[in-house]
Residue frames as a rotation matrix with the C-alpha (Angstrom) as fourth column:
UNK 1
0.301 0.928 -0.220 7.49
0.491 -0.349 -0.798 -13.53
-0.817 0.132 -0.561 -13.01
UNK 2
-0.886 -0.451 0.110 7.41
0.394 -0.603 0.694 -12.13
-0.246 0.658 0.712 -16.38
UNK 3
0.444 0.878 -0.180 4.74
0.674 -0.459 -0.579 -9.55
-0.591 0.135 -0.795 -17.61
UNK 4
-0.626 -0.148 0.766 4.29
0.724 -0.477 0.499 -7.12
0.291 0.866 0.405 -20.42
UNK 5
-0.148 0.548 -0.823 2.73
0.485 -0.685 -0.543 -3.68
-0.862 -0.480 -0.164 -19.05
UNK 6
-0.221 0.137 0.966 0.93
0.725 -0.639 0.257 -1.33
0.652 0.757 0.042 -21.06
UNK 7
-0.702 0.186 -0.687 0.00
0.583 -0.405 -0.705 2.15
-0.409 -0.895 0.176 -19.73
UNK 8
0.174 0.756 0.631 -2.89
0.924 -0.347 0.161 4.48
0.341 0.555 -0.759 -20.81
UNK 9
-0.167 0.355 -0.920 -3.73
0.705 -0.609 -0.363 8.16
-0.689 -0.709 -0.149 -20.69
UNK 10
0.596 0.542 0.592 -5.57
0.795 -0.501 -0.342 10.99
0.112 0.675 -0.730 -22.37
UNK 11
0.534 -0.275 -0.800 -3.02
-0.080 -0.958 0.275 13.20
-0.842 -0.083 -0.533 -21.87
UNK 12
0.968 -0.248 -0.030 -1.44
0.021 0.200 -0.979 13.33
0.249 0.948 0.199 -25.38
UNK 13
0.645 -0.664 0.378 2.06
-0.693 -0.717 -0.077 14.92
0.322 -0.213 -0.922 -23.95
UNK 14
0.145 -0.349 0.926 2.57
-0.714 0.611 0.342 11.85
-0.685 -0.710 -0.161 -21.65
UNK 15
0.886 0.121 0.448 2.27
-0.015 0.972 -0.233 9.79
-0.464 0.200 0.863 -24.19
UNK 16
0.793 -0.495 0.356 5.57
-0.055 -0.639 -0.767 11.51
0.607 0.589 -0.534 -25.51
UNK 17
0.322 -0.332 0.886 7.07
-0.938 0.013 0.346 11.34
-0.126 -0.943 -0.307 -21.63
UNK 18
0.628 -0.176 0.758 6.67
-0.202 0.904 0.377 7.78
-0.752 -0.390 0.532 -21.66
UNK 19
0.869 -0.411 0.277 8.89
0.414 0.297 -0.860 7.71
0.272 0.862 0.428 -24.62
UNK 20
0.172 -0.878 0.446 11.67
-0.663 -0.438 -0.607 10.20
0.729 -0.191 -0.658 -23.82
UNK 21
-0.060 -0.583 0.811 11.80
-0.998 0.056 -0.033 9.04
-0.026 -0.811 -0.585 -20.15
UNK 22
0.767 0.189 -0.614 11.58
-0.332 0.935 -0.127 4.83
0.550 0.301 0.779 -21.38
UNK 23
-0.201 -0.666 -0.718 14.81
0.099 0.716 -0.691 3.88
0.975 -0.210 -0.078 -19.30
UNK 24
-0.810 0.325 0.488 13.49
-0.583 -0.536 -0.611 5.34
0.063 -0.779 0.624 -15.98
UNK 25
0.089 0.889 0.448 10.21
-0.979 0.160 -0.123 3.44
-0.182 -0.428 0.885 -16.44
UNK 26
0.464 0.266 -0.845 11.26
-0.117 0.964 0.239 0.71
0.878 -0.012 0.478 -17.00
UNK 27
-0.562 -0.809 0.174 13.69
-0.096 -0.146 -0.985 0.70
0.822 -0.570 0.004 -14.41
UNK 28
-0.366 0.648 0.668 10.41
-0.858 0.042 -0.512 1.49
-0.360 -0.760 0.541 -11.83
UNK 29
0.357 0.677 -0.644 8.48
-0.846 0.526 0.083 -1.22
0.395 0.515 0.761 -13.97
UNK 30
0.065 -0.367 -0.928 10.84
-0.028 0.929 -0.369 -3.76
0.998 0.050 0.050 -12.69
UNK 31
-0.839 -0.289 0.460 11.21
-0.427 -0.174 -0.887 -2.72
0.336 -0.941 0.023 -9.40
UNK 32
-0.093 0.881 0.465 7.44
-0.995 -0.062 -0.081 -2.56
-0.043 -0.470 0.882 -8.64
UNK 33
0.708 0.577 -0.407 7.09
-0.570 0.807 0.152 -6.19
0.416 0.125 0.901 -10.02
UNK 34
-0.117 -0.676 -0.727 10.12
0.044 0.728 -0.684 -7.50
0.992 -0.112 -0.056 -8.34
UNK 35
-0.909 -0.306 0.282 8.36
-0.350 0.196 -0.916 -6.92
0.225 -0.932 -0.285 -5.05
UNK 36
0.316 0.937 -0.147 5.21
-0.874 0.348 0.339 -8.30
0.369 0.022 0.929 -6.10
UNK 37
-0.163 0.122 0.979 4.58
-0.678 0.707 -0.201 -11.87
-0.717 -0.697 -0.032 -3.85
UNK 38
-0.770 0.356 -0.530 4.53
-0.370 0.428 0.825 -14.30
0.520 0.831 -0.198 -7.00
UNK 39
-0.755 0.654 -0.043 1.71
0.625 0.698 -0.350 -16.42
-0.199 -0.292 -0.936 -4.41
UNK 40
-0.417 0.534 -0.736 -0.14
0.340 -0.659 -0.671 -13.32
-0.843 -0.530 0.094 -4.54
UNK 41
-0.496 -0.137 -0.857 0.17
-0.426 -0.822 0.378 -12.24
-0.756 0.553 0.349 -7.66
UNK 42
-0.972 0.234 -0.029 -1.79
0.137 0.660 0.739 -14.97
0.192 0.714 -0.673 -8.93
UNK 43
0.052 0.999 0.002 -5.00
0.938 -0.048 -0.342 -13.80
-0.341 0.020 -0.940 -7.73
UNK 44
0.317 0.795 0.517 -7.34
0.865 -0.466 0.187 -11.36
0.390 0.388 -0.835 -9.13
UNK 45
0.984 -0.019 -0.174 -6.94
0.062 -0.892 0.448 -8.70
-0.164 -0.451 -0.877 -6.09
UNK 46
0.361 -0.905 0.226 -3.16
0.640 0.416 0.646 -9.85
-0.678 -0.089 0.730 -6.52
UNK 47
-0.250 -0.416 0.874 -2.90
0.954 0.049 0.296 -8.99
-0.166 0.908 0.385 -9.86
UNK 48
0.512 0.615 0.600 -5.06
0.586 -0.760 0.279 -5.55
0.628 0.209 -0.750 -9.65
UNK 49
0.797 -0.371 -0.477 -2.78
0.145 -0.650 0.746 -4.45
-0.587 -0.664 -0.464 -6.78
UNK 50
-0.288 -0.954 -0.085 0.28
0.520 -0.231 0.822 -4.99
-0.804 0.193 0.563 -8.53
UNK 51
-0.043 0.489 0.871 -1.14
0.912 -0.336 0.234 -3.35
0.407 0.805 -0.432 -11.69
UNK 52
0.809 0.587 0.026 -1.54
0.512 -0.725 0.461 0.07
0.289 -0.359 -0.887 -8.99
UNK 53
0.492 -0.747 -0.447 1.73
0.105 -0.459 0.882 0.10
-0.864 -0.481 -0.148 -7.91
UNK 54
-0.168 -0.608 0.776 3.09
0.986 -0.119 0.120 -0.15
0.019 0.785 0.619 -11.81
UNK 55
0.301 0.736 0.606 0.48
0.919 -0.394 0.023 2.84
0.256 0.550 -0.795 -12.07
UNK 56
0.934 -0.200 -0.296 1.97
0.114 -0.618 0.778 4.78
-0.338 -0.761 -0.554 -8.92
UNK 57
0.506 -0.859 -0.085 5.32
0.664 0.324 0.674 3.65
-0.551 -0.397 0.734 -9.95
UNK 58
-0.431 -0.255 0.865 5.51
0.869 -0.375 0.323 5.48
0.242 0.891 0.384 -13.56
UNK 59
0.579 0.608 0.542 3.30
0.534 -0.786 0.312 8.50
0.616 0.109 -0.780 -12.26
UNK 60
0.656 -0.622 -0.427 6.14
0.353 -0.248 0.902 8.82
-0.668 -0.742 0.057 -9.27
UNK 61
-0.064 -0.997 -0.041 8.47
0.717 -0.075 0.693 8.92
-0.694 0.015 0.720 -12.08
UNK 62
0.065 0.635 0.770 6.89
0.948 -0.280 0.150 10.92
0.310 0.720 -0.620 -14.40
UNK 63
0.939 0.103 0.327 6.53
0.014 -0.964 0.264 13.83
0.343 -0.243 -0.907 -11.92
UNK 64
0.572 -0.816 -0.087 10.35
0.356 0.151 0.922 13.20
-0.739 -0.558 0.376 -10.45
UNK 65
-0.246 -0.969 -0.020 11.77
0.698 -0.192 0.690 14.06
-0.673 0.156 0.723 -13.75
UNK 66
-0.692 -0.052 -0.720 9.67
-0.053 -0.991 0.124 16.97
-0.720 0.124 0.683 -14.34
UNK 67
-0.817 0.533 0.223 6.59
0.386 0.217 0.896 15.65
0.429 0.818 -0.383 -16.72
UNK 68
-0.622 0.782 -0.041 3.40
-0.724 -0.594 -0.351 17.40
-0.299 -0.188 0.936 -16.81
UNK 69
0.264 0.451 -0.852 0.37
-0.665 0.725 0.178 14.46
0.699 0.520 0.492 -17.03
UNK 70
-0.370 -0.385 0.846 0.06
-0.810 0.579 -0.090 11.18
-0.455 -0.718 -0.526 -15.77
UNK 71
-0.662 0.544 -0.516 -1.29
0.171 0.780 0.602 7.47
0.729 0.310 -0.610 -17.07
UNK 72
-0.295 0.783 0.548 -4.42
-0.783 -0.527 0.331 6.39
0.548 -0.331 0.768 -15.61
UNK 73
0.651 0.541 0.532 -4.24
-0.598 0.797 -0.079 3.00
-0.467 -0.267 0.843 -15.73
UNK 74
-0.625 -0.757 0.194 -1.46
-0.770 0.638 0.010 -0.17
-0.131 -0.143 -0.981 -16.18
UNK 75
0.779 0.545 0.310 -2.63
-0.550 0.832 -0.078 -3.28
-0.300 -0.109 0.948 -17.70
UNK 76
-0.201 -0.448 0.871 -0.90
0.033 0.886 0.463 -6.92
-0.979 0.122 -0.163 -18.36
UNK 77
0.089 0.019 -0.996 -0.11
-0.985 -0.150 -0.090 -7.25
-0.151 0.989 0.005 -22.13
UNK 78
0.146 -0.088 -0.985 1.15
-0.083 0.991 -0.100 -10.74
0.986 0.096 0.138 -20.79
UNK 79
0.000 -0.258 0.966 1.75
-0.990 -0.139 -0.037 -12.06
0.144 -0.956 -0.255 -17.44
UNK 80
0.254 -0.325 -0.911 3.76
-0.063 0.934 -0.351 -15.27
0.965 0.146 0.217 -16.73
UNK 81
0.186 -0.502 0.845 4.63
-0.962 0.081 0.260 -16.75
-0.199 -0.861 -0.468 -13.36
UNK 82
0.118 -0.536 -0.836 6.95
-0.530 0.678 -0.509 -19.64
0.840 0.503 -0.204 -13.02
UNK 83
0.578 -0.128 0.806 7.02
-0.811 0.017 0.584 -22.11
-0.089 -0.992 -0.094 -10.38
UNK 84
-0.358 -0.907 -0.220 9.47
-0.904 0.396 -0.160 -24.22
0.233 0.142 -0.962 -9.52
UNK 85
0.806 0.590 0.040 8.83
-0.588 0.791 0.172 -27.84
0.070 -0.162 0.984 -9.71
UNK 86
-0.519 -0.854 -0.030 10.56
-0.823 0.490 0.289 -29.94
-0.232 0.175 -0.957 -7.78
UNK 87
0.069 -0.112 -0.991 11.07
-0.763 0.634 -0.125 -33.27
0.642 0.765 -0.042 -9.01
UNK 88
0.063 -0.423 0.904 10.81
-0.951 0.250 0.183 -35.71
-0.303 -0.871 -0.386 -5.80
UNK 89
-0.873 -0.483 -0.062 11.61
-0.487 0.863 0.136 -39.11
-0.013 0.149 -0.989 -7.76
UNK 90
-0.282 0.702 0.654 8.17
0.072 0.695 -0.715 -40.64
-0.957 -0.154 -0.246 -7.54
């Protein structure tokens, strides 16, 4: 799975946060999508869940290293899944 996240939020400050504290989120950013079900993640509700836990994931960190603020919302800038194809000779 590959994916490009964006995050929103009206809190001007945060948008500052999400700069300073950029190795931390990503750090969650990968986490959250590396336990995302790739079968799952191809639907709709699939894709909206994992999109909640980016949301949860950066607001977890956010307040862990002391930011004031939060995002509101995580969207897909891109969002690849790869499946493996096998090749059975036919």
């Amino acid at each position: 799975m590959q994916a490009g996240i964006s995050a929103s939020t009206h809190y001007a400050a945060v948008n500052q946060s999400l700069k300073d504290d950029d190795p931390a989120l990503r750090s969650v950013i990968l986490t959250a999508l590396s336990d995302a079900d790739p079968d799952t993640a191809t639907t709709d509700a699939g894709k909206a869940q994992l999109l909640a836990s980016v949301k949860n994931a950066i607001n977890q960190q956010l307040r862990r290293d002391g930011y004031k603020g939060m995002v509101e919302a995580a969207y897909f800038s891109s969002f690849i899944i790869q499946t493996d194809q096998v090749d059975d000779g036919v």
